[in-house]
Each structure stands twice: as C-alpha cells, then as structure tokens.
Backbone bond lengths (Angstrom), bond angles and torsions (degrees), N, CA, C in turn:
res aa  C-N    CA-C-N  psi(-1)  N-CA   C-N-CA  omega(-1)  CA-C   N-CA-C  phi
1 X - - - 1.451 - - 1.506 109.09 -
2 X 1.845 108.11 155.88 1.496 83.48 -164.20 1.815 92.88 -114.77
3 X 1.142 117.51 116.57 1.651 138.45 -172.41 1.826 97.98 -52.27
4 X 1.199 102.24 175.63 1.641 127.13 150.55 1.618 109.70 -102.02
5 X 1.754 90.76 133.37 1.446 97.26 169.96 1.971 117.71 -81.53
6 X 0.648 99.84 -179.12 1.886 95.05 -177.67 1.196 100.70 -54.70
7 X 1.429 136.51 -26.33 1.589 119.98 -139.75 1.776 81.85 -109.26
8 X 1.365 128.68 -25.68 1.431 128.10 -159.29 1.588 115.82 172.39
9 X 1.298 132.32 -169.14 1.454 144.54 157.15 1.294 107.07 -42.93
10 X 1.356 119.14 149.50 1.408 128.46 173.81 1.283 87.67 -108.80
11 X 1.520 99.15 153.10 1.862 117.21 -172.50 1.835 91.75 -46.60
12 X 1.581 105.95 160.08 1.614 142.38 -166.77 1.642 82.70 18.55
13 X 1.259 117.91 38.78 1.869 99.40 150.56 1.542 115.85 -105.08
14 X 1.308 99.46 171.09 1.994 100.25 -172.96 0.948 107.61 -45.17
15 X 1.512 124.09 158.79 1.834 130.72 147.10 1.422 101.88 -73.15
16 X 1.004 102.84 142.65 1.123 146.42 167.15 1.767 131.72 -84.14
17 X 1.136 123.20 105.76 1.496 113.29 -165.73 1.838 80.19 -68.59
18 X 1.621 93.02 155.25 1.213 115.28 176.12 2.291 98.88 -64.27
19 X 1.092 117.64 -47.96 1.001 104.77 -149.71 1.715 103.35 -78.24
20 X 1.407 125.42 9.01 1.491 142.71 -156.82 1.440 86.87 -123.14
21 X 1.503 121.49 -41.70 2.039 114.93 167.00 1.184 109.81 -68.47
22 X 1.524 130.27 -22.13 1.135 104.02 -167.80 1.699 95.40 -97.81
23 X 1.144 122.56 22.14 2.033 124.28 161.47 1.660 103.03 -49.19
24 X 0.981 99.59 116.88 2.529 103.94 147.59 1.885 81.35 -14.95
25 X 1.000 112.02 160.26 1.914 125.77 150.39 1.667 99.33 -133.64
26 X 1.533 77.04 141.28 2.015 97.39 167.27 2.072 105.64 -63.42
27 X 1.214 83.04 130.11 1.582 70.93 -169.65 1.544 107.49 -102.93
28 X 1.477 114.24 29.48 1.380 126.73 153.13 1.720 108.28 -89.96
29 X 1.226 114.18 -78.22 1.186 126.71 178.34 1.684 119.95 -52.81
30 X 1.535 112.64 -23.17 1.612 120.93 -171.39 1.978 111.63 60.78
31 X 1.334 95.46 16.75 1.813 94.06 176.99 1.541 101.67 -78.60
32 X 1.231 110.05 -170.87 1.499 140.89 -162.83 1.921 71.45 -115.77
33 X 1.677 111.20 140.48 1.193 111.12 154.39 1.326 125.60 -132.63
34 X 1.542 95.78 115.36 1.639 96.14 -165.49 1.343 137.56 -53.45
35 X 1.118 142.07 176.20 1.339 113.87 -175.35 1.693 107.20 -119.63
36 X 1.095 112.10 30.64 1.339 131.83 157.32 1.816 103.36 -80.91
37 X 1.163 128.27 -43.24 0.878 126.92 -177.66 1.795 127.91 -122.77
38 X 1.493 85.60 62.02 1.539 110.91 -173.37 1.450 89.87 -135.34
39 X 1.415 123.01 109.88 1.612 131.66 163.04 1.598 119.21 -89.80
40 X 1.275 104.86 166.93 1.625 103.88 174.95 1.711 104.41 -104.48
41 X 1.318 83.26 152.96 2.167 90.50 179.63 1.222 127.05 -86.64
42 X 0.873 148.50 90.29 1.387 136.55 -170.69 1.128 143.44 5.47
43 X 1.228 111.80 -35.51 1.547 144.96 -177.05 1.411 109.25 -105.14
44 X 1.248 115.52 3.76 1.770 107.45 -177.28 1.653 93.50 117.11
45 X 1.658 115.96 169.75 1.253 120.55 166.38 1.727 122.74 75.19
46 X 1.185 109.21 -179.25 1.353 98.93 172.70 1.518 124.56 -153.97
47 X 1.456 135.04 147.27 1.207 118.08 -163.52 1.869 96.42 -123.84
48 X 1.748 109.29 172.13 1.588 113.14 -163.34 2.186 80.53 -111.11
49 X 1.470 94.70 126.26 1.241 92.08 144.75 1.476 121.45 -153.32
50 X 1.043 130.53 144.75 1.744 138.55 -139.87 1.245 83.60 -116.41
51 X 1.053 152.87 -21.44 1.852 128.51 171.90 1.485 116.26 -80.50
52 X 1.645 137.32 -10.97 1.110 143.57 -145.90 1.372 104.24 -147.57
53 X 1.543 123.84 125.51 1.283 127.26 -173.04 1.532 93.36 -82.95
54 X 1.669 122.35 154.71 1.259 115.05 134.54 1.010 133.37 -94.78
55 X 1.564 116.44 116.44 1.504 133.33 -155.92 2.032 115.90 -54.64
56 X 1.461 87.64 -43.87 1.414 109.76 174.70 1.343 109.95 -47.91
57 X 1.435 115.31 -79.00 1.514 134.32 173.20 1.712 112.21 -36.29
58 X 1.558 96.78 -43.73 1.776 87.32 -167.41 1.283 106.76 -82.76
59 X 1.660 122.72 -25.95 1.564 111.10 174.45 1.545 118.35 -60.63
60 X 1.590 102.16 -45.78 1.450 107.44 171.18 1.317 135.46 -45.92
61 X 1.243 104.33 -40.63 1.545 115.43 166.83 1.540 125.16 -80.38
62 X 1.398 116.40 -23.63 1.487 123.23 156.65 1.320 120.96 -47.79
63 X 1.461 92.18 -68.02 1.803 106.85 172.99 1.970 128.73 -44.10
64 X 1.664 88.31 -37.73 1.704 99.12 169.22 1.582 105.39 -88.19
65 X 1.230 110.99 -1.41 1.876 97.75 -178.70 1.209 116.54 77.17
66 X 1.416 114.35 27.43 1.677 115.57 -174.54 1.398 91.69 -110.79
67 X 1.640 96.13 170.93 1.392 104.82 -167.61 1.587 110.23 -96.41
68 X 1.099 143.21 150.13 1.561 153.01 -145.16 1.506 94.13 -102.51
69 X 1.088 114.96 -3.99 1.789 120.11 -155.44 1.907 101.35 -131.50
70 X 1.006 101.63 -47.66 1.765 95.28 178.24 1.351 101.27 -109.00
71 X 1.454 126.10 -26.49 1.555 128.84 -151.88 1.591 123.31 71.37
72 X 1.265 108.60 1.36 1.385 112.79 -163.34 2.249 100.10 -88.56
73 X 1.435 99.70 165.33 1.253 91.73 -173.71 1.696 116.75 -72.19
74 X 1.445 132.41 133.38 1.174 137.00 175.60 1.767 97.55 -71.35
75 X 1.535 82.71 144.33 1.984 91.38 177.67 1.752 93.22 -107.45
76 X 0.963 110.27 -138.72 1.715 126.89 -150.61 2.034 93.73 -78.84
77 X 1.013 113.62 -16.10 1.604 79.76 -179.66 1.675 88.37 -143.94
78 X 1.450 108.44 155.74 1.337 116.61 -151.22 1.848 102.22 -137.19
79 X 1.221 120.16 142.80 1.868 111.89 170.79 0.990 128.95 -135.77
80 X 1.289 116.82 113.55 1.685 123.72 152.64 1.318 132.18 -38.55
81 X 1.030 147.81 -179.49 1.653 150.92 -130.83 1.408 129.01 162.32
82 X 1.304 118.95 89.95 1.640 103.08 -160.05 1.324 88.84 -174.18
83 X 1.823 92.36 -177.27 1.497 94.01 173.95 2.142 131.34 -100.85
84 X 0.629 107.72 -125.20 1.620 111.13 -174.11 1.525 98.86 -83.94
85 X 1.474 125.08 -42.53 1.077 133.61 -164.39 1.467 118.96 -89.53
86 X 1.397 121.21 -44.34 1.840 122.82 145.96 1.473 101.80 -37.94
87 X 1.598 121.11 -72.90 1.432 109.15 -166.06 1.768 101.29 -50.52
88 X 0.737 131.65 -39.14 1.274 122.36 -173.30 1.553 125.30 -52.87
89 X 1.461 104.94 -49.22 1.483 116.89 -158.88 1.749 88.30 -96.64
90 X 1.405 99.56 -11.00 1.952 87.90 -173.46 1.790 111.87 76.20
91 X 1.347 120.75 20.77 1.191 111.78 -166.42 1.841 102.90 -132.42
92 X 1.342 124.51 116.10 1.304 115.95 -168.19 1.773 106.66 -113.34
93 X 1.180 117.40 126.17 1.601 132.37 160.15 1.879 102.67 -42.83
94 X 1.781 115.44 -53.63 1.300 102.66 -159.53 1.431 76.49 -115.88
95 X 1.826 80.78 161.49 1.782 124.82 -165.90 1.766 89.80 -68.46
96 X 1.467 119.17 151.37 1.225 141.77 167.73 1.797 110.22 -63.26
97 X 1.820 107.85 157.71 1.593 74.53 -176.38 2.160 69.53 -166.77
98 X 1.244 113.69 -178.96 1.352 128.71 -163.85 1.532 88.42 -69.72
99 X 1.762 109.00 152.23 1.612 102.97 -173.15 1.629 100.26 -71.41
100 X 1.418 114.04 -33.23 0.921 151.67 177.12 2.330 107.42 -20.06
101 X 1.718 85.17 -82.44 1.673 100.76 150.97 1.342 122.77 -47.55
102 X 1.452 126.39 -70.01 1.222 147.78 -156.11 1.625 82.47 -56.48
103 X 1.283 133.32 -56.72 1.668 129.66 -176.10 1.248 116.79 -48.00
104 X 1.821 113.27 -42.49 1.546 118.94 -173.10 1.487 89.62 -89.76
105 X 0.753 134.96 15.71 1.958 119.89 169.60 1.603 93.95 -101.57
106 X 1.330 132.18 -19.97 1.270 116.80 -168.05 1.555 113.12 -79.58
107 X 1.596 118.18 -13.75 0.933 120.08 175.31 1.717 110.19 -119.90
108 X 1.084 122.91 -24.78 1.600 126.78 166.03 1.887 111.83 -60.80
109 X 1.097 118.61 -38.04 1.638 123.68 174.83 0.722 95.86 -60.53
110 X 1.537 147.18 137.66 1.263 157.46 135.44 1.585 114.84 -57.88
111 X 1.580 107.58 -25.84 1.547 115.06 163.81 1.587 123.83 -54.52
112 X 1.209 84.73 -79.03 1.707 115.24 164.05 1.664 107.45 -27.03
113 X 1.711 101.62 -71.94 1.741 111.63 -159.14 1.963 119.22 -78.41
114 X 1.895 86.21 -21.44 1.871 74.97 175.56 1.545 103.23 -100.89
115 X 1.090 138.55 146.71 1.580 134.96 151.44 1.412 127.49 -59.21
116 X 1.129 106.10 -5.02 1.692 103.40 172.61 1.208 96.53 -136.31
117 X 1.447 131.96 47.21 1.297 128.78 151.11 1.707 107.31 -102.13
118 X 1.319 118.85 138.78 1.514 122.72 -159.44 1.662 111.79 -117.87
119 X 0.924 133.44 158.62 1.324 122.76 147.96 1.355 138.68 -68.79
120 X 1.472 125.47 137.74 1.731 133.96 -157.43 1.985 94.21 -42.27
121 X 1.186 126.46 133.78 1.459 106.75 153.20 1.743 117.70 -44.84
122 X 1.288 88.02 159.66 1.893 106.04 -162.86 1.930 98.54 -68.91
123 X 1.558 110.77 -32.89 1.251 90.04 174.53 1.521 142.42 -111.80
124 X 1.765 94.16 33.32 1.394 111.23 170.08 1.840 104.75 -103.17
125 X 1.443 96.25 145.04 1.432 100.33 -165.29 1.400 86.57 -82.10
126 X 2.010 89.90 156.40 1.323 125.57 -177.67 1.448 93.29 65.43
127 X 1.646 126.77 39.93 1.340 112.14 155.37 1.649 125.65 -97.46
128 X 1.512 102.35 27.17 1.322 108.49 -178.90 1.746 120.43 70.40
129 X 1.419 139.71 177.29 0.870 131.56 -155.80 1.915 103.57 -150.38
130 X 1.076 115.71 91.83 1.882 105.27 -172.20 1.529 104.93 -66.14
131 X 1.178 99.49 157.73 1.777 108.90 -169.95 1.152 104.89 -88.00
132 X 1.589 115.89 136.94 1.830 109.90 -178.29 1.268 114.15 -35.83
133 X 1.402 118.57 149.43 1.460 105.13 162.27 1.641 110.45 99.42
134 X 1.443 109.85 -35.38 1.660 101.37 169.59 1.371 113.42 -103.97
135 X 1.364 96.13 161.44 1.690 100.93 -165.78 1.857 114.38 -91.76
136 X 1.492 111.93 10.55 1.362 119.74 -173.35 1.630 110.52 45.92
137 X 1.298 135.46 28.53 1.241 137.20 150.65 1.363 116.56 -68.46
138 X 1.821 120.19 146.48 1.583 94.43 173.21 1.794 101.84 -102.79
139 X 0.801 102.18 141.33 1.493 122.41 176.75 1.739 97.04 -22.47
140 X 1.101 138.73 -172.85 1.929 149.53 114.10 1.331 114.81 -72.86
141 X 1.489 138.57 -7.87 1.296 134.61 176.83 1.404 107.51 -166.67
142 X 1.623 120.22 142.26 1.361 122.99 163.73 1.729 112.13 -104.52
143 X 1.263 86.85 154.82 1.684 106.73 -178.63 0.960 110.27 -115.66
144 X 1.827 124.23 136.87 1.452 118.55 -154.01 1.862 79.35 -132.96
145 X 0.978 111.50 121.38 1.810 124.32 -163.59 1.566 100.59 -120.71
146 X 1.293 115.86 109.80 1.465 121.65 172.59 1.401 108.94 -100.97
147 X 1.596 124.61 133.86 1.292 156.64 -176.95 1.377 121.71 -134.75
148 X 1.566 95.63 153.02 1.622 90.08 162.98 1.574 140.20 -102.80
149 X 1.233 91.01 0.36 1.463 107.55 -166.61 1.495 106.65 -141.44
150 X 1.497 130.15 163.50 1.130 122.46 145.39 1.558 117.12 -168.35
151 X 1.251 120.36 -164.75 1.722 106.55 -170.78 1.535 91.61 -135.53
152 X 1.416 109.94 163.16 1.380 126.20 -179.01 1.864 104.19 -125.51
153 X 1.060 105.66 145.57 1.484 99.76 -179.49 2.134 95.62 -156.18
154 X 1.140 92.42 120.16 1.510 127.24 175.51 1.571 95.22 -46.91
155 X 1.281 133.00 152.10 1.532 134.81 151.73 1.388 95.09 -110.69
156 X 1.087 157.23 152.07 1.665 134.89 168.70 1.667 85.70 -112.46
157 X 1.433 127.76 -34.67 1.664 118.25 -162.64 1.315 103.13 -79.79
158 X 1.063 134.58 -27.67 1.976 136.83 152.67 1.448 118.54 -65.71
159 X 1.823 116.58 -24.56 1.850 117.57 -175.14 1.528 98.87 67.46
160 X 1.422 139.73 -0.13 1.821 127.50 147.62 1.138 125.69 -96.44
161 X 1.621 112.69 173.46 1.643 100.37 -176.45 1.886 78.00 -134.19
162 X 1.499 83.39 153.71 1.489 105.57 178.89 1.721 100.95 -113.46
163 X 1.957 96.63 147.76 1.337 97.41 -178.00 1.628 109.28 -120.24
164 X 1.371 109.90 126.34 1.390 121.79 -179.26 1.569 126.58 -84.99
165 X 1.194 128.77 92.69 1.499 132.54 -142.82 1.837 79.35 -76.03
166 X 1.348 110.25 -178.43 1.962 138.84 173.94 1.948 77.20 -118.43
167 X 1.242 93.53 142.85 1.889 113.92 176.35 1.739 108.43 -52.60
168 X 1.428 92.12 103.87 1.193 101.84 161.08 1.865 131.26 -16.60
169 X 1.153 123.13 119.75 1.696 131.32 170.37 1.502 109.07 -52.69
170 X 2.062 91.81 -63.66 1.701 115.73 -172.75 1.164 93.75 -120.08
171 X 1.621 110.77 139.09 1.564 126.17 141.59 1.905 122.66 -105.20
172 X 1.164 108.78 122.74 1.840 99.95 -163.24 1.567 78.44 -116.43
173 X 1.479 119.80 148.49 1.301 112.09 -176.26 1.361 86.66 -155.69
174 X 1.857 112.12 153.70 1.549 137.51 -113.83 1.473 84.93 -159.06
175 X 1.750 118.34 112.11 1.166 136.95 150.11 1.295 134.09 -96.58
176 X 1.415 135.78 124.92 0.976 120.61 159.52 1.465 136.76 -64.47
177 X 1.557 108.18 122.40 1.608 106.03 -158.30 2.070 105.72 -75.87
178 X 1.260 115.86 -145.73 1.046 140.90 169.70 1.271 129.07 -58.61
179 X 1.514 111.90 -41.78 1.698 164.84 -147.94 1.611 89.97 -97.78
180 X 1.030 129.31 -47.24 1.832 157.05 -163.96 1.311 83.64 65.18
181 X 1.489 131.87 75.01 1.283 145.20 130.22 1.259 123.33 -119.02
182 X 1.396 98.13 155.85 1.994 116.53 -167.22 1.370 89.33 -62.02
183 X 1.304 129.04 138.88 1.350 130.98 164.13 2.458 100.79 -131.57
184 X 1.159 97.38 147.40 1.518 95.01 165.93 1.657 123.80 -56.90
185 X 0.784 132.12 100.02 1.636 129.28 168.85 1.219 118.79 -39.10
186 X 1.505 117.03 154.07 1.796 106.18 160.00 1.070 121.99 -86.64
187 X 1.168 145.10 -2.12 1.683 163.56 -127.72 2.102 93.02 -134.11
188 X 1.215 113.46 36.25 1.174 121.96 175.74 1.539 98.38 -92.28
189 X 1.414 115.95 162.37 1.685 128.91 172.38 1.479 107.18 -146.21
C-alpha cells in the first residue's frame, strides 16, 4: 500500500484533508496519528497505538463535535464507519469524524484498506481490546453513513461509549476487490 510521507500523500495515494496532514505522523508507518488513538502511560507521557481507541479522548471529542481523526471541529454533516451490521442497528463502536477524514482512513488504515490485514492477536501487547458484544470479525465491506446529528451514550459497566448516528442522508459502501483492496461499490445511496 502506498502510505503518506510526513509532509503529505505519497504519489497515487489518497488526499488527504489538510487538517488530518497537519496530525504528529508515526514515523514508522508515515500516517497522520489520530488522537483518538494516542493513550497516556502510566508513569506520565504518552504512547501511539493504532489497534485501541482511546475511550476518554473519543467521547470527549464526540461530545465537542470534533472529529476522532483530525480533532478539528466538524461543521454541518458528520460520518460513521463500520460495517453492514452497525449500519444496521444504528449503533457505532468508533467515534464519528468529518466524511471528509472518515474517506482518507478508508484507504490510509492498513486495517480498513487491505483485506487480509488482521488485528494483533488479543495476547500480544498493544493488541487493542474489542468492545463487549462484538465479535472482532472484519466485515466483507464498510459503510461510510453521513448524518447530521448524533448521540453518544457512556456504558460505564464495559468503560466505552457507543455512538448513535440520526438516519443517514448518504450511504457510500466499500468492497474489497480482487487486489484485496477497499475499492467504492456501486450499491451506494
């Protein structure tokens, strides 16, 4: 896959909203690192890890209407990210973020953009943590659902908060092709 260098996109890679280039970047990977997924250390300080939301950070930034992906403020229309089954139930694990971002994550994630890229096993550290209730499968396609509104609601007996989108305007939905890359579907609305 072809990454962003610190300064921007690497040639035929995604655009990039300016405010998602101007993220810190992992300077292994050359991503933008969101600050949804920037934790604090025990001892002071803070470390980047890309399998594990920070729960703290992403409610906070829900609640202010910022985006989970640049941090910057969301204006009038806002997007979810998930698979067939979030769009379904209306109920999302990850924080909302500009449709804008949420588009360049579909191909900047290496999760998201290859099909046979997996998550760390559960008992190597920094392999992230799935939220009760999901089955850590990855979907066959994501659905990128634009709204205007939505609600956040705390679990405190799990320690996550789940985000409840208002019915989607647009649904643009994301196949993995041949390539085992995310490609756009035609089955968009």
């Amino acid at each position: 896959m072809t990454g962003p260098s610190a300064t921007g996109p690497a040639a035929n890679g995604p655009d990039i909203p300016p405010s998602l280039a101007a993220r810190p970047h992992d300077a292994r990977r050359g991503l933008p690192i969101p600050p949804v997924n920037i934790h604090p250390n025990p001892g002071g300080g803070s470390h980047v890890d890309f399998t594990t939301i920070n729960t703290t950070a992403s409610t906070r930034l829900a609640v202010e209407r910022r985006c989970s992906l640049c941090g910057e403020p969301m204006g009038y229309w806002v997007a979810f990210l998930g698979g067939p089954r979030a769009a379904e139930l209306m109920r999302y694990a990850d924080p909302p973020g500009h449709p804008e971002c949420m588009t360049a994550a579909l191909s900047l994630c290496p999760h998201l953009a290859l099909g046979r890229h997996r998550r760390a096993r559960a008992d190597r550290p920094g392999a992230g943590i799935i939220p009760p209730g999901s089955h850590g499968d990855k979907p066959d396609r994501y659905l990128l659902g634009v709204t205007r509104t939505y609600r956040t609601r705390f679990i405190p007996e799990h320690g996550f908060t789940v985000y409840l989108p208002a019915p989607f305007t647009t649904v643009r939905a994301y196949l993995y092709g041949p390539d085992g890359r995310l490609h756009p579907a035609t089955d968009t609305r």
